[in-house]
C-alpha positions as CSV (number, residue, x, y, z in Angstrom):
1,X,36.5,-50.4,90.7
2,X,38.1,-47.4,89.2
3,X,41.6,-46.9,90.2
4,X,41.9,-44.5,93.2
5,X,44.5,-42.3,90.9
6,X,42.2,-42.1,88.0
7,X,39.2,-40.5,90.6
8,X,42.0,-38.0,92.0
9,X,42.7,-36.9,88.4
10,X,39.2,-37.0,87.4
11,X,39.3,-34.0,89.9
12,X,42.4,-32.6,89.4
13,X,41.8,-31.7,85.8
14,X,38.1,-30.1,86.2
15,X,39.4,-27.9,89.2
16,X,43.1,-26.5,87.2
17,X,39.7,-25.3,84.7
18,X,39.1,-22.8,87.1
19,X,41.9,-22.4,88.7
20,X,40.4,-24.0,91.8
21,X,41.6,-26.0,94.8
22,X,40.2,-29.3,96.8
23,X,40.8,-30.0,100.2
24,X,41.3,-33.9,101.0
25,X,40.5,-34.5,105.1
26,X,42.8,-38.1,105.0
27,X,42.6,-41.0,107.6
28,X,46.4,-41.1,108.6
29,X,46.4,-44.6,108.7
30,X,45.1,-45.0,105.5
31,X,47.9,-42.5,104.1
32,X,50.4,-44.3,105.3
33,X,49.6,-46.6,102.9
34,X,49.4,-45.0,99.3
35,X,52.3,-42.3,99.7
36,X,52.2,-41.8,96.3
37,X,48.5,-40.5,95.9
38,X,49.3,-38.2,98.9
39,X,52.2,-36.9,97.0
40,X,50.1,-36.5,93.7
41,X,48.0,-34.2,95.7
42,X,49.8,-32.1,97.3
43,X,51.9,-31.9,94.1
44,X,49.2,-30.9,91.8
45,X,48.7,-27.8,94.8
46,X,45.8,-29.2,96.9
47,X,45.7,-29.5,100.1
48,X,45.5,-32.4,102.8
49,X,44.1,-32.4,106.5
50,X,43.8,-34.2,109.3
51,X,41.0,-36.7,109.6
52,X,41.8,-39.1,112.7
53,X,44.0,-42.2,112.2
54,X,41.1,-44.8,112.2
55,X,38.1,-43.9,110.4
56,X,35.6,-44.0,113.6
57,X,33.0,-42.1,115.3
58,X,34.7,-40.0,118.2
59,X,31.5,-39.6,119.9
60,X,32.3,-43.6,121.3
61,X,35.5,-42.6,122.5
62,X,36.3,-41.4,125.7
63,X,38.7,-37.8,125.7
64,X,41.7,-39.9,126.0
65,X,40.7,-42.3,123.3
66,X,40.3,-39.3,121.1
67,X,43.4,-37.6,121.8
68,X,45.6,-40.8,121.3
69,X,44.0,-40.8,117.7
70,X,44.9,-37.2,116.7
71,X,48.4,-37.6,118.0
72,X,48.6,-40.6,116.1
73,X,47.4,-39.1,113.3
74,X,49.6,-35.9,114.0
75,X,52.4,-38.0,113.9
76,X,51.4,-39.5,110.9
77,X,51.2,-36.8,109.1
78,X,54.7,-35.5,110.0
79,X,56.3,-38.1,109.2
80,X,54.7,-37.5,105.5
81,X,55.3,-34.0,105.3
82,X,51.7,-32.9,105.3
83,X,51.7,-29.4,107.1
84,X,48.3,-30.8,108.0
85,X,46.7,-27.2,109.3
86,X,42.9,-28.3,109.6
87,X,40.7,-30.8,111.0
88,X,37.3,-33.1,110.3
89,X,36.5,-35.3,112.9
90,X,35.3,-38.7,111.2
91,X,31.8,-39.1,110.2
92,X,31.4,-35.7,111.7
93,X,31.4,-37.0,114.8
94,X,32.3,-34.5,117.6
95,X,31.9,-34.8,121.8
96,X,32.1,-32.0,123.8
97,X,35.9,-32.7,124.1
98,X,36.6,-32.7,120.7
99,X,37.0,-29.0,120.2
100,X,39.2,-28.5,123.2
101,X,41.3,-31.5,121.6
102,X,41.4,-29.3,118.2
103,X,42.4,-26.2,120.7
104,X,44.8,-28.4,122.5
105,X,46.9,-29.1,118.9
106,X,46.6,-25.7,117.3
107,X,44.6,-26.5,114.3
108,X,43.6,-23.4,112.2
109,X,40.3,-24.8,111.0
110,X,38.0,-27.4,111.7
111,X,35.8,-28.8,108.9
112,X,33.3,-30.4,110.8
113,X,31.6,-29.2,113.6
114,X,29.4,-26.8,111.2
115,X,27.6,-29.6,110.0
116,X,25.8,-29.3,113.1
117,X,22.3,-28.2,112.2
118,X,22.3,-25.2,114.2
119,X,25.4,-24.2,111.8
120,X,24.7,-25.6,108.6
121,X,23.0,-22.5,107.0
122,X,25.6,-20.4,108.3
123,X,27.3,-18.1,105.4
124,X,30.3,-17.4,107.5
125,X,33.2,-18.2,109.2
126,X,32.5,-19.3,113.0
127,X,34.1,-19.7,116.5
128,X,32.8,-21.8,119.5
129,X,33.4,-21.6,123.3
130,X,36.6,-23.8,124.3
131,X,37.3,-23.4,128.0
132,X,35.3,-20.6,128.3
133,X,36.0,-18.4,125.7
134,X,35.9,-18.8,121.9
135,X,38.2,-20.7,120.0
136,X,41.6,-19.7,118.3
137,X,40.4,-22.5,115.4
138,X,38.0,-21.4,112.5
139,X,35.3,-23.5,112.1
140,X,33.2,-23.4,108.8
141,X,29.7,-23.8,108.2
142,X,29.4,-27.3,106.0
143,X,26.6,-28.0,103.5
144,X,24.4,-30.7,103.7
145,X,23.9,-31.5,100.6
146,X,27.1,-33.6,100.9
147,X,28.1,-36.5,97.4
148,X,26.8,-39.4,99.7
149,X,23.6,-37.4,100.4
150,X,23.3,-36.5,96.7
151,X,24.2,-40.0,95.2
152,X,23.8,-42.3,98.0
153,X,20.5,-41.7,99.1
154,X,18.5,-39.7,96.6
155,X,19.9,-41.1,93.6
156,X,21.1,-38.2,92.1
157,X,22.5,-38.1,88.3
158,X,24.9,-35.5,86.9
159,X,22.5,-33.3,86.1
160,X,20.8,-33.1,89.6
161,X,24.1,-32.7,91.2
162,X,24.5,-29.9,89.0
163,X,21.8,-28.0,90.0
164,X,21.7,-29.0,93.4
165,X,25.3,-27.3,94.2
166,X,24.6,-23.7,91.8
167,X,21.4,-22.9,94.0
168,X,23.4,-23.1,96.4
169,X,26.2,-21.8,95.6
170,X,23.3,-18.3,94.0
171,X,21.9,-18.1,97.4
172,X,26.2,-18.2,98.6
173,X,26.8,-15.5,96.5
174,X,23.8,-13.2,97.1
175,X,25.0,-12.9,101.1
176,X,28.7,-12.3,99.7
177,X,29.4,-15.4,102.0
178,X,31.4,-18.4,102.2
179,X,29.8,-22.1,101.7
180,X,31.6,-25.5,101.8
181,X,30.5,-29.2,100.5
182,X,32.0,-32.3,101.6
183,X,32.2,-34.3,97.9
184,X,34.4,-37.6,98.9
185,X,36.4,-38.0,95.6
186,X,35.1,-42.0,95.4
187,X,32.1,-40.9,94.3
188,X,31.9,-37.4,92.7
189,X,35.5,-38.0,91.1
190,X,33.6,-40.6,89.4
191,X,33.4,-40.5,85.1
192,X,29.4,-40.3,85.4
193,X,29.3,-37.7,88.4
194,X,32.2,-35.1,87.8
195,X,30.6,-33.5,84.8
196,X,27.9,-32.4,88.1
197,X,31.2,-30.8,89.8
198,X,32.5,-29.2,86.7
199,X,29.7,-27.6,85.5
200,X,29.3,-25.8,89.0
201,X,32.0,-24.6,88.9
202,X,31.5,-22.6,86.0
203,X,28.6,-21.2,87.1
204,X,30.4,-20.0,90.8
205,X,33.1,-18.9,88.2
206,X,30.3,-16.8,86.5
207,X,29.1,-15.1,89.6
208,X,33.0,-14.2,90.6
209,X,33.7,-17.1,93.1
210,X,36.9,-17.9,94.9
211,X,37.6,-21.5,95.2
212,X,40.5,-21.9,97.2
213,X,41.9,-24.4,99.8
214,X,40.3,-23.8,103.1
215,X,43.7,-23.2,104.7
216,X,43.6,-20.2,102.2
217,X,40.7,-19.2,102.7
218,X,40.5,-18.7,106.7
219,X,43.9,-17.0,106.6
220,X,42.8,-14.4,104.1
221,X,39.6,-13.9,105.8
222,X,41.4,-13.3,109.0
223,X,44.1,-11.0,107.8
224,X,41.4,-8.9,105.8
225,X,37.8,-9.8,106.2
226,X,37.2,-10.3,102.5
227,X,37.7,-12.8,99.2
228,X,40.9,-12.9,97.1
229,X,40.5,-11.1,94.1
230,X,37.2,-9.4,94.8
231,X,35.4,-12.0,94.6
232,X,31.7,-11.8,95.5
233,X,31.6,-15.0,97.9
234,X,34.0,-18.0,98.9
235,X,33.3,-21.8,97.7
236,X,35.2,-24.5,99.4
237,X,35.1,-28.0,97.9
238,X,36.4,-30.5,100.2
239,X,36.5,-34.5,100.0
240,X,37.1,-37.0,102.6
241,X,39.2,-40.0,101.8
242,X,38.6,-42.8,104.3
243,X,39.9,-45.5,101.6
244,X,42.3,-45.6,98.7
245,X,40.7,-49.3,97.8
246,X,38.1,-51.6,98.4
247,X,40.1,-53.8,101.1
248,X,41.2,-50.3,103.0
249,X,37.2,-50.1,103.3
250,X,36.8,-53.3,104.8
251,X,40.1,-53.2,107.1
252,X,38.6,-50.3,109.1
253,X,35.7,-52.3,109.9
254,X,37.6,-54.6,111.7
C-alpha cells in the first residue's frame, strides 16, 4: 500500500549516497499512465528502458505479435521523451525472434537474455548470433539472485539481502567484472528492505565500484574496455516496473 512515489524516493535518496544510478525497464502502457513518476525519474538522473507495452510473456507470441508490442512500446516512449536505449523482454521471456527484433530497432543493450542460465555467471559484457553473425546490441549477464527471488520465495529480511548482494558483488570485484541485479522498486524500495540495498552499496563503494546506468556503462566499455574512474568492477542495479498501483497489477491480467 505504500505510495508508488514514496518506493521511487526510498531509492532515490540511498543511490544520490553513492553517487549511483538505477535503471527502471517500464511497461509502456503502464507509463502512459503516471507521467509524473516517469518524469521524477528521469529528473533525479536515472534512467528508463523499454520493457514491452503489455506486461506478458513473449515466448506466447508469435514474431509479429512481438514486434507490434515493441513498436507500440517504441512509440510510447517517444511520445514521452524517454530516449529509451535498452531493452528487457517481460518476465525474461525471449523466443528465438526476440533478439533479431532488438537488432531490428537498434537497441544498445538488452537486459534480459543473460538471465539465461548458460549466461547468468557471466562477469562480462556479451553478444549473441543475430542473422548469422553477433549482435550490434550489448547484452549483460543478469544475476539470479533477483528482489522477488530474495523476498518472494526465500523470505529474505534486510539483513539477508544484505549479504546476499556483497558476496556477490566480492566475487564481482575479484574478476574486475561487471554484475547486474534486477531489484523491482515495489519491493526492495520498500522501508523494511532498502536498508539491504543501501548497505551494499557501501560495501561495492569500499571495494571501488562503479554504479552507473547501464546505458553508461555499455558505452564506456565499448569506447575503452574499462570502468569510469578506475574502478575495480561495474555494478548495475536495475528495477522493473510492471505497475505504479495495485489496480495497474490487476488490469494486465486481463
Amino acid at each position: 500500500m505504500t505510495p508508488f512515489s514514496t518506493l521511487l524516493r526510498n531509492i532515490f535518496d540511498v543511490m544520490e549516497q553513492y553517487e549511483a544510478k538505477f535503471t527502471f525497464p517500464i511497461v509502456a502502457s503502464v507509463a502512459l499512465k503516471d507521467q509524473k513518476c516517469v518524469r521524477d525519474i528521469l529528473g533525479s538522473g536515472h534512467e528508463i528502458a523499454v520493457h514491452g507495452y503489455k506486461h506478458i510473456r513473449y515466448r506466447y507470441l508469435s514474431k509479429q505479435q512481438q514486434e507490434n508490442d515493441i513498436k507500440k512500446s517504441i512509440k510510447a516512449f517517444r511520445e514521452l521523451g524517454i530516449p529509451g536505449r535498452g531493452f528487457r523482454a517481460p518476465y525474461n521471456s525471449y523466443t528465438e525472434d526476440t533478439p533479431r527484433l532488438i537488432e531490428k530497432y537498434g537497441f544498445l543493450w538488452d537486459a534480459g537474455i543473460g538471465y539465461n542460465r548458460k549466461y547468468r555467471e557471466h562477469t562480462s559484457f556479451f553478444r549473441v548470433s543475430v542473422n548469422n553473425h553477433m549482435s550490434n546490441f550489448t547484452c549483460i549477464p543478469l544475476n539470479i539472485w533477483s528482489d522477488d527471488k530474495m523476498i518472494d520465495s526465500c523470505g529474505f529480511n534486510s539483513h539477508q539481502i544484505e549479504k546476499t548482494l556483497k558476496r556477490v558483488i566480492k566475487l564481482t570485484s575479484e574478476k574486475h567484472g561487471v554484475v547486474m541485479f534486477d531489484l523491482h522498486p515495489i519491493r526492495i524500495g520498500q522501508h523494511q528492505y532498502i536498508d539491504g540495498l543501501k548497505q551494499a552499496l557501501a560495501y561495492g563503494t569500499k571495494l571501488n565500484g562503479w554504479f552507473p546506468t547501464v546505458t553508461e556503462a555499455v558505452e564506456k566499455w565499448r569506447r575503452n574496455k574499462e570502468w569510469k574512474h578506475n574502478a575495480d568492477f561495474c555494478c548495475l542495479f536495475t528495477g522493473d516496473i510492471d505497475n505504479f498501483t495495485f489496480i495497474d497489477y490487476l488490469q494486465r491480467l486481463l
